[in-house]
C-alpha positions in Angstrom: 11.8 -4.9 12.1 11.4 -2.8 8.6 8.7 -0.4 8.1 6.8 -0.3 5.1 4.2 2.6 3.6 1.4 1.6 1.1 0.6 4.5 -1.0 -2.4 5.1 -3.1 -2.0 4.5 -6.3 -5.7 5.1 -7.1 -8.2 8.6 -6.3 -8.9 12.0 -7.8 -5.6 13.8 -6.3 -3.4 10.5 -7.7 -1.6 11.2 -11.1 2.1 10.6 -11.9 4.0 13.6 -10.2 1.9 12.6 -7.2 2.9 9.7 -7.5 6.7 10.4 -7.6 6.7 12.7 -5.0 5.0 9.7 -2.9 7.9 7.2 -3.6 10.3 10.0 -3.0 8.9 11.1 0.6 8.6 7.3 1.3 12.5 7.1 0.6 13.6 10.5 1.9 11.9 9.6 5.7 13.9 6.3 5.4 10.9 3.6 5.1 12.1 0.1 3.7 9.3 -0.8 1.3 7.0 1.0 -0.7 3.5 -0.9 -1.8 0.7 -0.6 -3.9 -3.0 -1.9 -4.5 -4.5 -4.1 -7.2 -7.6 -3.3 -9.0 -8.1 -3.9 -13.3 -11.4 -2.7 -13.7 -12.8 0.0 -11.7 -16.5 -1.3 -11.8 -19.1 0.3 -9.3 -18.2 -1.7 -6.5 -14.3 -0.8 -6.6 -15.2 2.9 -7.5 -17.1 3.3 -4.0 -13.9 2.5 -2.5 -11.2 3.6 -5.0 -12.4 5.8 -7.4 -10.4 6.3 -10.8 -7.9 7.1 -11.9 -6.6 3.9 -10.7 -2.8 2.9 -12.1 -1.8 -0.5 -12.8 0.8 -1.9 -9.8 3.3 -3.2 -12.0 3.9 -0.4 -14.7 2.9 2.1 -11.4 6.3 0.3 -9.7 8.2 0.2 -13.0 7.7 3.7 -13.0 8.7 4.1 -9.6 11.6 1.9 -9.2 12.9 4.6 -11.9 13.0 7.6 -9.7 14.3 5.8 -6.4 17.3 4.1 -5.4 16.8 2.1 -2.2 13.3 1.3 -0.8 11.8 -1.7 -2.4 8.7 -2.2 -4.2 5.8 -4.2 -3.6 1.7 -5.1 -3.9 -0.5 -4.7 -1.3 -2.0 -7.2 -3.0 -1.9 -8.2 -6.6 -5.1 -10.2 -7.0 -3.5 -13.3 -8.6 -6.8 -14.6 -10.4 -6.8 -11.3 -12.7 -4.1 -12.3 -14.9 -2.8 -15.6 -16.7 -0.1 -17.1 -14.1 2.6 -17.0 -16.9 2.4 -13.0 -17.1 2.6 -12.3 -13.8 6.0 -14.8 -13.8 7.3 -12.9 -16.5 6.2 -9.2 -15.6 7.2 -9.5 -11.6 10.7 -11.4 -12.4 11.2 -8.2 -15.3 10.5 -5.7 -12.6 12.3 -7.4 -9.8 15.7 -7.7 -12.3 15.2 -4.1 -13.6 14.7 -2.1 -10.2 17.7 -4.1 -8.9 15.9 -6.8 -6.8 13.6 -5.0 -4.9 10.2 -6.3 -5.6 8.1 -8.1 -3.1 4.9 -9.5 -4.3 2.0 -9.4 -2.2 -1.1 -11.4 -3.4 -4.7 -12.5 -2.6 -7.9 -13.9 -3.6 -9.8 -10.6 -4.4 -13.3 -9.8 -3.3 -15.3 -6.9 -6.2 -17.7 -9.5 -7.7 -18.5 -6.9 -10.7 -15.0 -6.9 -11.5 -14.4 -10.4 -11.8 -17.3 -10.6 -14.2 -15.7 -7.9 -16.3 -12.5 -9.7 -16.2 -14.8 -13.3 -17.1 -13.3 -14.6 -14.3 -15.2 -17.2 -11.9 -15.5 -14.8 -8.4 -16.6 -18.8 -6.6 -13.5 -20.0 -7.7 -11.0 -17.4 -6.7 -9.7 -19.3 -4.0 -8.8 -22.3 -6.4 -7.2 -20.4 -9.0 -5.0 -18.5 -6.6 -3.8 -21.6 -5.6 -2.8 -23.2 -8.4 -1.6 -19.5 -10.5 1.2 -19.5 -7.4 1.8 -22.9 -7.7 2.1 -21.9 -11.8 4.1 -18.8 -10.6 6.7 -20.5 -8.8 7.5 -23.6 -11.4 7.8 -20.8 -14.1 10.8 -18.8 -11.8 12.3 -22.8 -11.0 11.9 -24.4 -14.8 12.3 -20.8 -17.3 16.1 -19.7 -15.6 13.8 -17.8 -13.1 13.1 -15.1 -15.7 16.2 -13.2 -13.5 13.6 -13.3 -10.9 16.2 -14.3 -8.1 14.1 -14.8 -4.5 11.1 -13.0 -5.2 9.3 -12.9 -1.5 5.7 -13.7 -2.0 3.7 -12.3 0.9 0.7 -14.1 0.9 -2.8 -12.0 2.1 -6.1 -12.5 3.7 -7.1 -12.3 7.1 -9.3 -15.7 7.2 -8.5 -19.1 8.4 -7.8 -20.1 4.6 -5.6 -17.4 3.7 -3.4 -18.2 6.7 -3.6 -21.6 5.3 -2.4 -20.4 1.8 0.5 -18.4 3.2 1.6 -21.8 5.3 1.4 -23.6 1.8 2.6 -20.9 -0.8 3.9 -18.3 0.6 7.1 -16.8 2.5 4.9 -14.3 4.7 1.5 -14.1 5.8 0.4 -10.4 4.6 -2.9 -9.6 7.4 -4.8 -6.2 6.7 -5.7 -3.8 9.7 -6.7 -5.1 12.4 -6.8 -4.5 16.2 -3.5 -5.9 18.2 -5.5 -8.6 19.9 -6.8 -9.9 16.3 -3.5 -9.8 15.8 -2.1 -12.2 18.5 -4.6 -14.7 18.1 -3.9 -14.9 14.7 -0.2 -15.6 14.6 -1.3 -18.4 17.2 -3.4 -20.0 14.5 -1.0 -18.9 11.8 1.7 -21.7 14.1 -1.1 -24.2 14.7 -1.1 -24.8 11.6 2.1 -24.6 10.0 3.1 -27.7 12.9 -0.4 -29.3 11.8 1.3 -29.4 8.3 4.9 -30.1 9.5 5.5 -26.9 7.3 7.8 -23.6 8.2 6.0 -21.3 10.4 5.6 -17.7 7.6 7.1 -14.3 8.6 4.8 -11.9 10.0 4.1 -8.9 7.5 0.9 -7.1 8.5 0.1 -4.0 7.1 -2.1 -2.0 9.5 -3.8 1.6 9.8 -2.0 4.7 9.9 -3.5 7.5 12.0 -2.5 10.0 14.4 -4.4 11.6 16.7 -3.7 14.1 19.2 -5.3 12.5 22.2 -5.1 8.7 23.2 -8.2 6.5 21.8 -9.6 4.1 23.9 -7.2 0.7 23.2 -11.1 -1.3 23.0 -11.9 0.7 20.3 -8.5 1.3 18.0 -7.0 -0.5 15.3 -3.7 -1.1 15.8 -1.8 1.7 14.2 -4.6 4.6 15.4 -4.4 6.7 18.3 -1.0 9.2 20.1 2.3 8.7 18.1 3.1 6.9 21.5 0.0 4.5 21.8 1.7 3.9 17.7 5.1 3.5 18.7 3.5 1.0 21.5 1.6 -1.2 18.8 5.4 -1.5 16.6 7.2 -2.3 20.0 4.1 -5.0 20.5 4.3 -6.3 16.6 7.6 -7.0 16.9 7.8 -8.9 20.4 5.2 -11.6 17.4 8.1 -11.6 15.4 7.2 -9.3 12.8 9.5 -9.1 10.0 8.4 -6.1 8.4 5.1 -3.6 8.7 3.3 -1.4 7.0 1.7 1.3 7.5 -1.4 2.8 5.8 -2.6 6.3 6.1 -5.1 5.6 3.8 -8.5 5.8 5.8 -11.3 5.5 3.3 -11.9 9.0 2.1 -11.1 9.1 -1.6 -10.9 13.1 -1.2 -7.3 12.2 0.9 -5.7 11.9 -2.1 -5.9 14.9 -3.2 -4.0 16.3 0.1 -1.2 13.6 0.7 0.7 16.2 3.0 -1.8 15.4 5.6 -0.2 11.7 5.2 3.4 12.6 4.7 3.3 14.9 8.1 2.2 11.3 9.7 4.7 9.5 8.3 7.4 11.9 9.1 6.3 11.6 13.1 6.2 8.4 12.7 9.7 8.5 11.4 11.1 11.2 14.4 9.4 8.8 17.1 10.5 5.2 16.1 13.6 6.4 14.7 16.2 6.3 13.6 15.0 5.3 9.8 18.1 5.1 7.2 18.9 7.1 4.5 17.3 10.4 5.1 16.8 13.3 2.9 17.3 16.9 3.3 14.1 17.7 1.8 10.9 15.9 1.4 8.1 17.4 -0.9 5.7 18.4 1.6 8.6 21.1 3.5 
């Protein structure tokens, strides 16, 4: 199982030497994938949750596929109804073929109703248009050369019975977002169900859950999986992988857009996180934070 890190790529400490020193701790500790969110316009509603300044995930990962070597790159998600299907073929095969195929593109429906008015964009019929832009997607890798996209993973998010639908349909993963370990089990019961309802392969397992470390135990009734002792943490991974999880990741993000101005607080978690479920690949003598 692979360990991923999404990183904020949004908030009042976020600019691009933050940024780098991000990807580069991400890397130096060993972690396999490095992701970032999706927002266009940072109307009112995404402002209460990711304030500005809030970099773009594709020229964001173009510029950080430049200053690493290994880890690969991805969205955690790209909100496919934002942009014409045809340019996220185009940009997504570019940036997969220029950082050496390492992009994974995670998607979803999207959920800030102000900013789908900005963008003109029907917010009732998100779930439609996501559908058919992957649909659109995929045909424009098969019938354009592939762009030099290669075998683009899409992970496909959403933690309702239709996005576990959509990833049976359209995508290679199913992408769930924090939740507790018994959410979790139930889930990839339902995520089978129907995958042998549709005679269809049954997606990998890619959740990307909480990140938080705390020096006492939290009660297990009461956690998301992810929070609590490095060991209760290294206890949800072991549990993760017995459901056959392919890859997760981990987000030390926790809601307080003042974090981002203090990422060591993060990196310190990542590196225990490292030294306890180790041993990660390809470690660095120095990560930013020493």
């Amino acid at each position: 199982m692979q360990l991923g890190v999404n990183v904020p790529n949004f908030g009042p400490g976020t600019d691009p030497g933050v940024l780098r020193d991000w990807a580069q701790t991400v890397e130096g500790l060993g972690f396999d994938l490095l992701m970032v969110s999706d927002h266009v316009a940072v109307t009112p509603d995404v402002a209460e949750q990711y304030p500005a300044p809030f970099y773009e995930p594709f020229t964001t990962l173009a510029w950080l596929a430049g200053v690493t070597r290994r880890v690969r790159l991805g969205t955690t998600v790209l909100i496919v109804p934002y942009r014409h299907p045809l340019l996220v073929a185009r940009m997504a095969a570019n940036l997969h073929q220029l950082s050496g195929r390492r992009l994974v593109l995670g998607v979803g429906v999207g959920w800030a109703r102000q900013e789908f008015e900005a963008l003109g964009v029907p917010f009732g019929q998100r779930g439609k248009l996501t559908d058919d832009h992957l649909a659109a997607i995929r045909t424009a890798w098969e019938d354009e050369g592939d762009y030099g996209a290669g075998r683009i993973p899409i992970w496909v998010g959403g933690n309702s019975d239709a996005g576990i639908e959509r990833a049976v349909r359209l995508g290679d993963a199913w992408h769930p977002l924090r939740r507790t370990l018994p959410w979790m089990r139930a889930a990839t019961d339902r995520l089978r169900a129907v995958a042998v309802e549709r005679q269809l392969p049954v997606p990998a397992l890619v959740p990307r859950i909480a990140l938080r470390v705390t020096q006492a135990p939290l009660p297990d009734a009461e956690r998301l999986a992810g929070e609590g002792s490095i060991d209760q943490i290294a206890v949800d991974l072991d549990h993760l992988r017995a459901l056959g999880a392919d890859t997760v990741v981990l987000d030390p993000f926790n809601g307080d857009p003042g974090e981002t101005a203090h990422p060591q607080a993060a990196w310190r978690m990542l590196a225990t996180v490292a030294e306890r479920v180790g041993p990660l690949t390809h470690h660095l003598t120095e990560t930013p934070w020493q």
